[in-house]
Structures are given as C-alpha cells and as structure tokens.
N, C-alpha and C positions, 0 to 999 in steps of 0.2 A: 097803878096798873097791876103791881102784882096781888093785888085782890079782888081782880077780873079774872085770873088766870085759873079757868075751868078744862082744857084742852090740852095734851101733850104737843100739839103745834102753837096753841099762847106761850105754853112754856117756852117753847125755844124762840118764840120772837121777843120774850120777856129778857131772857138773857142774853138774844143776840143786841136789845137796845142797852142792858146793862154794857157789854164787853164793847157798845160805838161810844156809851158816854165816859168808859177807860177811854180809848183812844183819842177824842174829844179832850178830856182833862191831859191826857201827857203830851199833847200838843201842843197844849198854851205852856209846858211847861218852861223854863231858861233853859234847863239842867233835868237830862234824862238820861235813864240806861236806852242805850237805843238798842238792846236786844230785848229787853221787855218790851219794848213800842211795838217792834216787828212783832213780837211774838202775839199781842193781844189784837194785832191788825189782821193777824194770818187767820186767828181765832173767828174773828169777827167776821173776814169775808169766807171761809167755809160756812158761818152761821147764814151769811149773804145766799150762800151758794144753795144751799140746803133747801133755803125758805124760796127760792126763787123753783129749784127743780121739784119739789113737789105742791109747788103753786099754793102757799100761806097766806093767808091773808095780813099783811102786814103795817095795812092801813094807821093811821097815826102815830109813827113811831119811826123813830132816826133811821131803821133798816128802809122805810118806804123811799124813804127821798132818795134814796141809794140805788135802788130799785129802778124808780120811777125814772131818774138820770141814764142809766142805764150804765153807770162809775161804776167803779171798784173801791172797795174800803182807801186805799192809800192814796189814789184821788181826793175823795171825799173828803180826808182827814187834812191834805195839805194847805185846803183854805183854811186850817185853826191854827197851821204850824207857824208859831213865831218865827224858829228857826229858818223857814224858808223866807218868812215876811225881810227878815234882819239881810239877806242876803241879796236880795231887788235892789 
C-alpha cells in the first residue's frame, strides 16, 4: 500500500492502518506494556477520528472496518486480545 500512497489523506490512512496493525500485534501479545498499548490505541483512534471528520476515504484498510462498525479502536482491538480471551 505504501506505494500507492500519492495524497496527504493516503498518507494518513497509510499510517493510521500501520499504528491498527501495532495494536493488532500487542494484542495477541502474553506480555505487554499496557501503557504502550493505550498509547498506540489513543494514536490510532485520533487517526480514526481525523479520517472519519474530514471524510477519507479509507476503503480497504483495517481503519474502514472500524469505520464502517461504527467501534472505537479499543473495541476493535479487544477481539485480538488474548488477555481478555484468558479471562472468559
């Protein structure tokens, strides 16, 4: 994807799917800083927030499903969280 990236709005939906597939990977983690987690989630739904208020197009890319749910990043991220899984 990031050699599509022709537009200062691709840009930011390039790095808002990078900073969903952090939070994605430290989900599944065992063993986390859970202030790093908040922090790249906090990252992540401003990047949500941005792309949604000035109406991005964010078609095929982990921000849309997010989107399109109508979630929040820390929604989104809890179906990856083992942590939450171990605890059910």
């Amino acid at each position: 994807m990031k050699n599509y990236v022709k537009t200062p709005e691709q840009a930011l939906v390039y790095l808002i799917d990078c900073a969903l597939a952090t939070v994605c990977h430290m989900a599944m983690l065992k063993s986390r800083q859970t202030g790093e987690y908040e922090r790249q989630i906090s990252i992540a739904q401003t990047g949500i927030n941005w792309i949604k208020e000035f109406k991005i197009d964010a078609s095929k890319t982990r921000a849309n499903e997010i989107i399109d749910s109508d979630i929040s990043v820390s929604e989104w991220a809890a179906k990856y969280d083992i942590k939450n899984e171990r605890q059910k």
